[in-house]
C-alpha positions in Angstrom: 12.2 184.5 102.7 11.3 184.4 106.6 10.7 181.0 107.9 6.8 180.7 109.5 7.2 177.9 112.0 6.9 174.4 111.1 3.4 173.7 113.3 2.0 176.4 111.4 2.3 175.7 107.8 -0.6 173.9 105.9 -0.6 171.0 103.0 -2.2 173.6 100.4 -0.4 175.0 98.1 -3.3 176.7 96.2 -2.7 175.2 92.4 -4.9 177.8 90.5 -5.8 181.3 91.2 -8.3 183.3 89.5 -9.7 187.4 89.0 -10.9 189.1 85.9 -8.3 191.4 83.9 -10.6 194.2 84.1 -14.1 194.8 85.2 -15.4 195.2 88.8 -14.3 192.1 90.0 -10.2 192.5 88.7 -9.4 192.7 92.2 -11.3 189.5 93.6 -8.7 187.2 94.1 -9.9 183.3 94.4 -7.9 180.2 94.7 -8.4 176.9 94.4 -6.6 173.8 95.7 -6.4 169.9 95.1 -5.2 168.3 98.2 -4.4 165.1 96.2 -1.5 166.4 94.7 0.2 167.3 98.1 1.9 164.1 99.5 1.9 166.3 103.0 -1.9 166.1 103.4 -4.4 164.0 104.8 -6.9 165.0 102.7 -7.8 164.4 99.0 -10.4 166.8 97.8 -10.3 170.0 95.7 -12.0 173.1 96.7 -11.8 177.0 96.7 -9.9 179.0 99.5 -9.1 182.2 100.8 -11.2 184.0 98.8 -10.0 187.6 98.6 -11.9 191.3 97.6 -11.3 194.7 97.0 -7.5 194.0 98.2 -5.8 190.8 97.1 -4.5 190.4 100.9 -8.3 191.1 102.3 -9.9 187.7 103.1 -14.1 187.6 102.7 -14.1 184.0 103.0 -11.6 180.5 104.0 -13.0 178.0 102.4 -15.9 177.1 100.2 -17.1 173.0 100.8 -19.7 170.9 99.2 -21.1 168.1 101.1 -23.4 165.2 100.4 -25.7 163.4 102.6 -27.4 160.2 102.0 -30.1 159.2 104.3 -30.5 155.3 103.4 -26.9 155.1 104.3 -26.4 157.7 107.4 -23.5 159.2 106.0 -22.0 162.6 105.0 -19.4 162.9 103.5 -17.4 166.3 102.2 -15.7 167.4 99.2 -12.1 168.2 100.8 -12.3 165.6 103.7 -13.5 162.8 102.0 -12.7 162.8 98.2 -11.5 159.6 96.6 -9.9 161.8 93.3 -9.9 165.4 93.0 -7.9 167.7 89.9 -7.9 171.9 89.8 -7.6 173.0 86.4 -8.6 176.0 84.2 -10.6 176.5 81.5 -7.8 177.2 79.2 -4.4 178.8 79.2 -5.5 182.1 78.4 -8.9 181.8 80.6 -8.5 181.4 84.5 -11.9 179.9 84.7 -11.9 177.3 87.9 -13.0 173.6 87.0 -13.2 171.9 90.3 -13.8 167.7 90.2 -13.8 165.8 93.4 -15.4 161.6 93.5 -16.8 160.6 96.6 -17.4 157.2 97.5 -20.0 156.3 100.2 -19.9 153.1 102.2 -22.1 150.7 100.5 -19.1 151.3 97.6 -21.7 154.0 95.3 -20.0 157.3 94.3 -21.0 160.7 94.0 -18.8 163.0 91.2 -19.2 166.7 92.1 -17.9 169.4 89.5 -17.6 172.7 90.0 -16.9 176.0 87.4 -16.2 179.1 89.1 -15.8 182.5 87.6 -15.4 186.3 88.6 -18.0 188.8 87.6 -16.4 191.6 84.8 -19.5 193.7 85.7 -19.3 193.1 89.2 -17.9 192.3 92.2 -19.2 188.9 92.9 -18.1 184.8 92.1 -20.6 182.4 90.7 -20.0 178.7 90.8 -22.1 176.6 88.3 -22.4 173.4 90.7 -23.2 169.5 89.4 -23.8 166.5 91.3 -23.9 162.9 89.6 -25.1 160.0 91.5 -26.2 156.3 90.6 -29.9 156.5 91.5 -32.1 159.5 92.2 -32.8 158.6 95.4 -33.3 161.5 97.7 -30.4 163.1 99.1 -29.2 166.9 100.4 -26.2 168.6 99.4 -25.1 171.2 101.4 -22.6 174.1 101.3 -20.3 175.5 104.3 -18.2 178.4 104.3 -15.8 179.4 106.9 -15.8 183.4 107.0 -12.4 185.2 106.8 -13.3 188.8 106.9 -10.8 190.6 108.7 -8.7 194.1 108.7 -5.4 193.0 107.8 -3.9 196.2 109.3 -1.9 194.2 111.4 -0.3 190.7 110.0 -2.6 188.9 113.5 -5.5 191.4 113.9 -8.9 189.2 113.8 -12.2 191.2 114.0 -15.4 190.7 115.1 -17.8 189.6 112.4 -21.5 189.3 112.4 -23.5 187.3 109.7 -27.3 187.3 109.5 -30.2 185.1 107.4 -32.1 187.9 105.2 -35.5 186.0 103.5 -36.3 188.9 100.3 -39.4 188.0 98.6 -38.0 185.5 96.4 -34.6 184.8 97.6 -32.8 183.7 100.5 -29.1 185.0 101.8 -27.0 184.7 104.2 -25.0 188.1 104.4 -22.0 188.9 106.9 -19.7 191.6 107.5 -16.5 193.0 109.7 -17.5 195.7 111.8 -14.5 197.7 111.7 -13.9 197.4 107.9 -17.2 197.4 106.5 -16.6 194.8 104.0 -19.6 192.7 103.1 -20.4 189.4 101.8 -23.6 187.5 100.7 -24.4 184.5 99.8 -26.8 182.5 97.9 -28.2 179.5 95.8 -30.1 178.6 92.5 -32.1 175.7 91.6 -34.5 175.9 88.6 -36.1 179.4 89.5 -36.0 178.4 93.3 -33.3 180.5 95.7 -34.7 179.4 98.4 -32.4 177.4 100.9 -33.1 174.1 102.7 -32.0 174.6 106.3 -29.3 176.5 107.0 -27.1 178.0 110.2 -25.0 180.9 111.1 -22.8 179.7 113.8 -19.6 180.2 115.8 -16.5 178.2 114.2 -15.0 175.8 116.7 -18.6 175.8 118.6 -19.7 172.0 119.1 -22.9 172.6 121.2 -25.4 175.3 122.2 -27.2 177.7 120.5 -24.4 179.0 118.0 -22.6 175.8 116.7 -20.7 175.8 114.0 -22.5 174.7 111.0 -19.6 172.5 110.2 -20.2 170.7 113.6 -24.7 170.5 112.7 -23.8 169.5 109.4 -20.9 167.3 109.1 -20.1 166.2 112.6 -23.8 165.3 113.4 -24.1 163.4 110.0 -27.9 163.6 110.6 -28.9 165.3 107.3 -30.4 168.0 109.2 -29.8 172.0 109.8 -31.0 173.4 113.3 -31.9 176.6 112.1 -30.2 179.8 113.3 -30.6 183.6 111.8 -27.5 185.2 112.8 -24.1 185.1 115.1 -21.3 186.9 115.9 -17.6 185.9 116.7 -15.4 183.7 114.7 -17.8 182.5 112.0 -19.2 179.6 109.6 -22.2 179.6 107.6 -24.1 176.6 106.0 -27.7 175.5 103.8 -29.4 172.8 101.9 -30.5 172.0 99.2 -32.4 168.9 99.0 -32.8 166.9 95.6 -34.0 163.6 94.5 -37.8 165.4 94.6 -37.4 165.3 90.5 -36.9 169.0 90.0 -35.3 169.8 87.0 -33.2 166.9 87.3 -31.5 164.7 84.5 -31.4 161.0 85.0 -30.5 158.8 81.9 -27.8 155.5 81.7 -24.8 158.0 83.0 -27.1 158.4 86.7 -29.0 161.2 88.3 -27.6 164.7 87.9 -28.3 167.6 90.1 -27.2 171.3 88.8 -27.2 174.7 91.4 -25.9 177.7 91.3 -24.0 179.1 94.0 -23.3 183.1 94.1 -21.1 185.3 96.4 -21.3 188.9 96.4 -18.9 191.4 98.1 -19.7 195.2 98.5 -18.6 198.2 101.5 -22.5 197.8 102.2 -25.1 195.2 102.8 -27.2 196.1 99.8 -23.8 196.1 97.4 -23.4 192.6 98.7 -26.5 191.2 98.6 -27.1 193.0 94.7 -24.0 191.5 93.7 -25.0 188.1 94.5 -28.5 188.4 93.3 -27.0 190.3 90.0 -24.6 187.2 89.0 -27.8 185.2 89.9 -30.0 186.8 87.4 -27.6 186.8 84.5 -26.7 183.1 84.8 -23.6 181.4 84.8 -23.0 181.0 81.0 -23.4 185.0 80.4 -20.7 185.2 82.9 -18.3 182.9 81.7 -19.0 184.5 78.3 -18.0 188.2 79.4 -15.1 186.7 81.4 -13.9 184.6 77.9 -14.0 187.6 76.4 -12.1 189.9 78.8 -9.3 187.6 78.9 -8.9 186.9 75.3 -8.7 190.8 74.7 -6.3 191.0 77.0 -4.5 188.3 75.4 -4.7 189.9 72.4 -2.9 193.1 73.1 0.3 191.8 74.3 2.5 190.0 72.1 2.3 186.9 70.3 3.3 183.3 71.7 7.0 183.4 70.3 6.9 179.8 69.5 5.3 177.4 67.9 5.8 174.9 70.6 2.7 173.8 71.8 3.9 172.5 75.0 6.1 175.9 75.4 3.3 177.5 74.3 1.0 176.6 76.9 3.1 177.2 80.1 4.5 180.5 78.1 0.1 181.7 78.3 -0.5 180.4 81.4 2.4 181.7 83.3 1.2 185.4 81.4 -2.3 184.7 82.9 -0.6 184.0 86.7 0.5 187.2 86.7 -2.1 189.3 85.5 -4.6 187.4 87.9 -1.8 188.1 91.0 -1.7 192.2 89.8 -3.7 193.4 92.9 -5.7 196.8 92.6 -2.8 199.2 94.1 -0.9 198.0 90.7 1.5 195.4 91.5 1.7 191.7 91.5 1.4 189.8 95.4 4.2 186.9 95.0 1.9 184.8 95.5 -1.7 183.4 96.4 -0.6 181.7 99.1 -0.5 181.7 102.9 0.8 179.5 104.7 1.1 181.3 107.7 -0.8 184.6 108.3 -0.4 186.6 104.6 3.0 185.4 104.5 3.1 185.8 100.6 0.1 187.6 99.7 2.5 190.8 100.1 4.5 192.6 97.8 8.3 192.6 97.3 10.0 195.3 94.9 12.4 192.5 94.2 9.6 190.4 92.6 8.2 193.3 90.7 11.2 194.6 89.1 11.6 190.4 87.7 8.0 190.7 86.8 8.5 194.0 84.6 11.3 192.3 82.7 8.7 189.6 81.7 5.7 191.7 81.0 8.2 193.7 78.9 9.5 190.9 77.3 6.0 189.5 76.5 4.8 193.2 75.1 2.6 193.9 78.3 4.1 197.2 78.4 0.6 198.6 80.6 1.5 196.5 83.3 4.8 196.9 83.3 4.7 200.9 83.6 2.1 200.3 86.5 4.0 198.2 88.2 7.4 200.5 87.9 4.5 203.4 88.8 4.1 201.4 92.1 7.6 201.2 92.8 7.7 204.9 92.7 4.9 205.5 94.7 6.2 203.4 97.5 9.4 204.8 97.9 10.9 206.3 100.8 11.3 209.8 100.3 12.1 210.9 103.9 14.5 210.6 106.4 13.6 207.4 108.0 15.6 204.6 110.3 15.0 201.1 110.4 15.9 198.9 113.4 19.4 199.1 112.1 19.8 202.9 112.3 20.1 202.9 108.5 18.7 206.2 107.0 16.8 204.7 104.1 15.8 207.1 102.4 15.8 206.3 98.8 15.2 203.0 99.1 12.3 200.3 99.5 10.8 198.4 102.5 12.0 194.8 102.3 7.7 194.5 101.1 4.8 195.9 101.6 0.7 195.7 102.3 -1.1 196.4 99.5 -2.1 199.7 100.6 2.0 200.9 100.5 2.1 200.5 104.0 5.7 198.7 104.7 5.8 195.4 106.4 9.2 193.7 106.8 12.0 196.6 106.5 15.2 195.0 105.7 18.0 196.5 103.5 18.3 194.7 100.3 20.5 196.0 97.5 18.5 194.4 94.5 15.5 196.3 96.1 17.3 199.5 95.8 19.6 198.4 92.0 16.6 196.5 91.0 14.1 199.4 90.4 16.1 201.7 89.4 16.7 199.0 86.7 13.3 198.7 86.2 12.9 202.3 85.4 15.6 201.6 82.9 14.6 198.7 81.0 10.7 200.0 80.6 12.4 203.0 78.9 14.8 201.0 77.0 12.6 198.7 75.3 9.6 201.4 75.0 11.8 204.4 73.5 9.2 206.5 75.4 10.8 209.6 77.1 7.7 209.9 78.9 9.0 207.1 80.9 12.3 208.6 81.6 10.8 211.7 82.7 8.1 210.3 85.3 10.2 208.4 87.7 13.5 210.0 87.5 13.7 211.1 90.6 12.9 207.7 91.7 15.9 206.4 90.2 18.1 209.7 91.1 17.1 208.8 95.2 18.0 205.4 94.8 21.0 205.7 93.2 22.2 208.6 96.0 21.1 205.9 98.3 24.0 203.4 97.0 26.6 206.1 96.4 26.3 206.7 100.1 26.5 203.4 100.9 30.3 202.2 99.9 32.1 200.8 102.9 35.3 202.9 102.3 37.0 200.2 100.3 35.6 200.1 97.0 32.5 197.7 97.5 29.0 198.5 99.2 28.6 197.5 102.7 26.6 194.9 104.2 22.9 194.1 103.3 20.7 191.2 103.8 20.7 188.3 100.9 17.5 188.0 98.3 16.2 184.8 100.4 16.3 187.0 103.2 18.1 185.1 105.5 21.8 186.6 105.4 23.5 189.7 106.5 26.7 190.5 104.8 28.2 191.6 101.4 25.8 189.7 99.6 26.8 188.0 95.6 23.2 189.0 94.3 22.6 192.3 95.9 26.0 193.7 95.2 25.8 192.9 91.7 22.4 194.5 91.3 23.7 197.7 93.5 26.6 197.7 90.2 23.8 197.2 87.9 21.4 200.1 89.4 24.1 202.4 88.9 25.1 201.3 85.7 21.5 202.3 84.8 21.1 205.3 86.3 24.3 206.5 84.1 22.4 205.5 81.3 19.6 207.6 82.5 21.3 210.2 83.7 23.2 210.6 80.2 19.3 210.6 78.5 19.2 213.8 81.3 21.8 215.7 81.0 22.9 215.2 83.8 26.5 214.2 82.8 28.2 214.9 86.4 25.8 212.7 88.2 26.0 209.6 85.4 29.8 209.8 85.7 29.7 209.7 89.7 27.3 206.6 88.8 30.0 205.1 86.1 32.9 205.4 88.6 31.4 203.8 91.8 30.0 200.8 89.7 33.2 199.9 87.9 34.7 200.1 91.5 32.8 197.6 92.9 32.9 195.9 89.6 36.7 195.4 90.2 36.5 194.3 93.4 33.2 191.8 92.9 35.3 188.1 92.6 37.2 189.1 95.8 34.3 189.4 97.7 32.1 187.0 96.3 33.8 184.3 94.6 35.6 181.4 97.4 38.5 179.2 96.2 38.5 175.3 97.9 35.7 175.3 99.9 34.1 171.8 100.5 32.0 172.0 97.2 34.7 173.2 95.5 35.3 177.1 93.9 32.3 179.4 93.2 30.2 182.2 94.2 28.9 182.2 97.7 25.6 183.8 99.2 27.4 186.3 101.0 30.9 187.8 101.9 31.7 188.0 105.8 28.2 187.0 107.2 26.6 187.7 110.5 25.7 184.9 112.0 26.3 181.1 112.8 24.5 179.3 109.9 25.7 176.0 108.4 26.6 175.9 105.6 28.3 178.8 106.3 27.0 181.6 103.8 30.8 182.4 102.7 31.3 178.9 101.9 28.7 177.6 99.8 27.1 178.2 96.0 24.1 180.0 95.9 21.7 180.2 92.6 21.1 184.1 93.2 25.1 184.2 92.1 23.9 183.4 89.0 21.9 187.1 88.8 25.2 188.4 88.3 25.9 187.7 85.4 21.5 188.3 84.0 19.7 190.4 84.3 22.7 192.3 86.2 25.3 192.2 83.7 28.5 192.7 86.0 30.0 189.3 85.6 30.3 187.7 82.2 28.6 184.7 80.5 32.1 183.0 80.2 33.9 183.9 83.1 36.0 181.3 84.9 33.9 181.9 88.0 30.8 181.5 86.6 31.4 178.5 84.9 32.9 176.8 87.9 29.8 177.6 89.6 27.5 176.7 87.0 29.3 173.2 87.2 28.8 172.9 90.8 24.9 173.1 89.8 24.8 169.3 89.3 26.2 168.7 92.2 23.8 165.7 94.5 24.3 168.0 97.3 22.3 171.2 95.6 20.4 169.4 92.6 17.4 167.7 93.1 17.9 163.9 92.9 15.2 162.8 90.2 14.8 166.1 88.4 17.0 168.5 87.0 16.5 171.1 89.3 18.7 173.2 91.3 17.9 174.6 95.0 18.5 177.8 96.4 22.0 176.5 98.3 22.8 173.5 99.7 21.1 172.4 102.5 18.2 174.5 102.6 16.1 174.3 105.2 13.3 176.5 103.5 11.2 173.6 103.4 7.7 172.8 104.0 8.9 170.4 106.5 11.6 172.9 108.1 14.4 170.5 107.6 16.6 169.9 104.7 15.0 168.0 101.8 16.0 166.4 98.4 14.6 169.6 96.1 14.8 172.4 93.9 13.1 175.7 92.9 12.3 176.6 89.5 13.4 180.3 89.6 16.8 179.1 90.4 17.4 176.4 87.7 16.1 179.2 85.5 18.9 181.3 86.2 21.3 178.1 86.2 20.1 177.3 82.9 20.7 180.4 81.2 24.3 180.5 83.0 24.7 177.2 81.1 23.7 178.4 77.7 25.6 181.6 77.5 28.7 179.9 79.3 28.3 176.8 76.6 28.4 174.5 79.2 25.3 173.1 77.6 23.8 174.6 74.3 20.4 173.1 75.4 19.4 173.9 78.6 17.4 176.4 78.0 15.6 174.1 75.8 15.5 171.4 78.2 14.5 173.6 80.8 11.8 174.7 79.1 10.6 171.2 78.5 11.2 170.2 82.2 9.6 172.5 83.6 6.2 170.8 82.7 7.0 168.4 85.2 7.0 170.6 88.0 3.8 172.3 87.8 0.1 172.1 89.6 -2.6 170.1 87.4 -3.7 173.6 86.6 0.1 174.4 84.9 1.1 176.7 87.3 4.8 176.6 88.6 5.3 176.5 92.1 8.3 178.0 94.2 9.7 174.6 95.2 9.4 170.9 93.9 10.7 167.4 96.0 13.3 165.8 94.1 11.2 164.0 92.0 9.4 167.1 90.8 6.6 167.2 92.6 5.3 170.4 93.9 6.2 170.9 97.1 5.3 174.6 98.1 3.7 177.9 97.1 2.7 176.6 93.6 1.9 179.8 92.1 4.9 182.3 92.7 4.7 184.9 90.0 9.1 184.9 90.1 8.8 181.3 88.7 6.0 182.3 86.3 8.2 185.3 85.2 10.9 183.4 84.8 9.5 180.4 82.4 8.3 183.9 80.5 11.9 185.5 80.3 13.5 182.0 79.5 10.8 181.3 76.5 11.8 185.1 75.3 15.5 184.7 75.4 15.6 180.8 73.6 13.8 182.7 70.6 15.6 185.7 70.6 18.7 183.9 71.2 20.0 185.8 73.6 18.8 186.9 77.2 16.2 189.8 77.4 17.0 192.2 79.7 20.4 192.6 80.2 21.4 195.3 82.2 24.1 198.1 80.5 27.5 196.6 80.2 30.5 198.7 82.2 
């Protein structure tokens, strides 16, 4: 994937994610992240983040902290910032509820625990956090809650608008409510103790502001450490919002041998007006945080319950198997298809869509019985298509093909050619008719599949293998291992489909043109005696000057060629030589049995090359290993290993360090798919999905 510059990436990693499967609020997207688990970071504390609505690439709000001040020792300290411990987790494997814990610990050596449960609104579109504070003593004390805003277009990757927020006082409740002028997209805010929603103190202000009328409230709050707001009613810029709530005044407060417990409510609302918004927040107010979780419990468990069974009886397989389902059902955004991730490291670098990803995510929800989400998501792929003439910045007519991903909305952001975007949905197509039988399927995106597959026909070099096209990490142009096998294997398909047609002419043209390139596959992609030895490389004749050279070095995408794609077989002498080379120091992770993308990566949060591995790709190593019979068991093993390498909420991440730890974007729906597919295939014994054989 494109490389955001080093100075720009951040130490979160965003270890849980949450939305509602259905409801108003299925397309609220909120993630939560435990700096402790990121050696990279400064910081220690767990909080909740990038808080999306209505688009799962639409930002309301940054961040969402909780502070404490106590006046007998002058000090304020803040849940992210200063946290001694922290952990992210859910409230189950099949239920994304957020459980947030972070310890403070103040100077005279006292401690404060804060926990947090969040959950989404079914009925609407809104987040309520059930908040509790233990202390030692029941001394008084203020807690206070900042939020830096976020609500901006996202028509253009670095367009930042104007947003306004404003104080409103109803007759019994008090809100802060802001919104982006240009978007209309509106958020509220407010707080619950006992029957009071009143706040004590609070601030709009100006982000980055230190002085004057419209500080930040970070800057009155924190940075003053005084335990006072200076009041101010509204702002508009770049903006943070703050208020009290003071305790220690024996309101409806619990103190007994374990300390003094405080317990709020905090509620967001989202709506296209300032009314929706402020509703919302009020609604999720008046039903209370335990008739919420209850509706949420439920809407998850029923969805749950209409796919397929757990396939083992493995508890620990079990659980990642669940959770992994749940990762991807909370990443499907409202336009149908799954964002790769809940993470953004720089600008909404994976909060986008790539075909790629969704045609590995319809082979899992297939596999797991999720067949609704799977036909969506192939429904997507149609819709985004490029039906009309159209040239990218290479000249390249693609009609027929996809962008290299995409907005939400459709609208295509990076615009590369790659061949398992153009193979891959077309095997998509294939596979959700395959397993479901239903000719409905067949009929609705065949001309889908017919484009596509005109698309590579056209696009033989002249010598019995398809021309150039950039590599699946997205960093290559050339005759790529990966993409030329999944160009074989959309064709493949399409014959299949074309046969279920009647359209006997165009599945033979299909037939011929993949067993061509199927011929002449090891003498592009397969290098003899290079200085790791004899395997498949990234890519045949690259552009470029990259070291390792792409020509001369093993890739894990290699090992799509022989599954899904099905052009290379299990037991092939190439294969197996480069399955070998997977244990190899130089692309194997040193404490963990995990392979990287290629040697030398420099995909790394650090920019450099590092000791690692990515899940995805030991996934695909692993299964070359079983079928080969390299090693009966690594499937097995893999399925156990990868417990090791996941977020304290069970999520698997794109990348670990070499001893396992997560190390970046640690909820990528590929690696989430994949644990799916391999836990499908060890108890079908055999892989799911294979594309058709020549």
């Amino acid at each position: 994937m494109d490389e955001p510059p080093a100075a720009f990436r951040v130490a979160s990693d965003k270890d849980a994610l949450m939305s509602t499967p259905s409801g108003d609020s299925q397309h609220t997207m909120v993630t939560a992240n435990s700096y402790a688990d990121n050696p990279r970071s400064e910081w220690n504390g767990a909080l909740i983040e990038e808080t999306s609505a209505f688009r799962s690439d639409v930002e309301l709000f940054y961040n969402l902290h909780t502070l404490v001040w106590d006046p007998d020792l002058g000090q304020t300290l803040d849940s992210r910032n200063d946290a001694v411990t922290s952990e992210v987790d859910w409230h189950s494997k099949r239920v994304p509820e957020l459980h947030l814990t972070n310890t403070l610990r103040f100077a005279d050596g006292t401690e404060a625990d804060l926990t947090q449960r969040a959950v989404a609104s079914i009925d609407c579109p809104a987040l309520l956090l059930h908040n509790k504070a233990t202390f030692a003593d029941d001394r008084e004390r203020t807690l206070f809650t900042i939020s830096k805003l976020g609500i901006t277009a996202h028509d253009h990757e670095h367009h930042i608008t104007e947003q306004t927020a404003t104080v409103r006082h109803e007759d019994d409740c008090d809100v802060i409510v802001a919104h982006d002028d240009e978007d209309d997209r509106y958020i509220a805010f407010a707080q619950q103790r006992g029957d009071c929603r009143r706040f004590d103190g609070h601030r709009v202000g100006v982000a980055g502001e230190s002085r004057g009328p419209d500080r930040s409230a970070w800057s009155d709050i924190y940075e003053d450490n005084n335990g006072w707001i200076d009041a101010n009613e509204t702002a508009t810029g770049d903006l943070d919002v703050g208020f009290g709530l003071h305790c220690g005044d024996g309101q409806d407060d619990d103190t007994d041998a374990a300390g003094h417990t405080v317990e709020w409510l905090t509620a967001v609302g989202f709506g296209y007006s300032e009314a929706d918004a402020i509703a919302h927040a009020r609604d999720v107010l008046d039903r209370g945080y335990e008739a919420e979780l209850d509706a949420f419990i439920e809407a998850w468990e029923e969805w749950h319950d209409g796919i397929t069974e757990t396939p083992t009886d493995d508890p620990t397989v079990t659980d990642l198997y669940e959770r992994s389902l749940t990762s991807i059902k909370t990443a499907q955004d409202g336009c149908c298809a799954t964002i790769a991730g809940a993470f953004k490291p720089h600008d909404m670098t994976y909060k986008f869509i790539w075909p790629r990803d969704q045609v590995i995510i319809v082979q899992a929800l297939l596999a797991a019985g999720a067949v609704e989400e799977a036909a969506l998501a192939v429904g997507w792929l149609d819709g985004v298509q490029i039906t009309d003439e159209t040239y990218d910045d290479r000249g390249i007519d693609r009609r027929g093909t996809w962008w290299q991903n995409y907005y939400t909305t459709g609208e295509g952001h990076w615009r590369a050619l790659q061949l398992d975007q153009v193979g891959g949905p077309i095997y998509a197509h294939w596979l959700l008719w395959d397993e479901t039988g239903d000719d409905e399927y067949l009929d609705a995106h065949y001309g889908m599949s017919k484009r596509a597959a005109e698309f590579l026909l056209d696009w033989d070099n002249g010598w019995g293998f398809p021309k150039p096209h950039q590599d699946p990490w997205e960093e290559v142009w050339g005759h790529t291992t990966e993409g030329s096998a999944a160009a074989i294997a959309g064709l493949r398909c399409m014959a299949e489909l074309a046969d279920a047609k009647g359209d006997s002419e165009f599945a033979d043209d299909c037939r011929e043109t993949a067993e061509t390139w199927a011929d002449n596959f090891e003498r592009y992609c397969f290098k003899e005696n290079t200085q790791y030895g004899s395997h498949f490389v990234t890519a045949d004749k690259p552009e470029g000057n990259i070291h390792p050279a792409p020509d001369a070095r093993p890739d894990a995408a290699a090992f799509m060629a022989y599954w899904p794609w099905n052009v290379v077989d299990a037991d092939a002498d190439e294969l197996v030589s480069t399955a070998e080379l997977a244990a190899d120091p130089r692309w194997q992770a040193d404490s963990t049995p995990c392979v990287g993308r290629y040697p030398a990566d420099r995909y790394t949060p650090s920019g450099a090359p590092e000791d690692g591995g990515w899940p995805l790709c030991e996934a695909y190593a692993d299964m070359a290993r079983w079928q080969s019979g390299l090693d009966s068991d690594a499937v097995v093993d893999h399925l156990d290993d990868s417990t090791e390498w996941t977020t304290t909420a069970g999520l698997l991440p794109e990348r670990v360090d070499g001893d396992g730890t997560v190390s970046w974007n640690a909820n990528l729906q590929w690696s989430q798919a994949m644990y799916v597919l391999l836990a499908e295939s060890h108890v079908r014994g055999e892989p799911f999905g294979l594309a058709p054989e020549a």
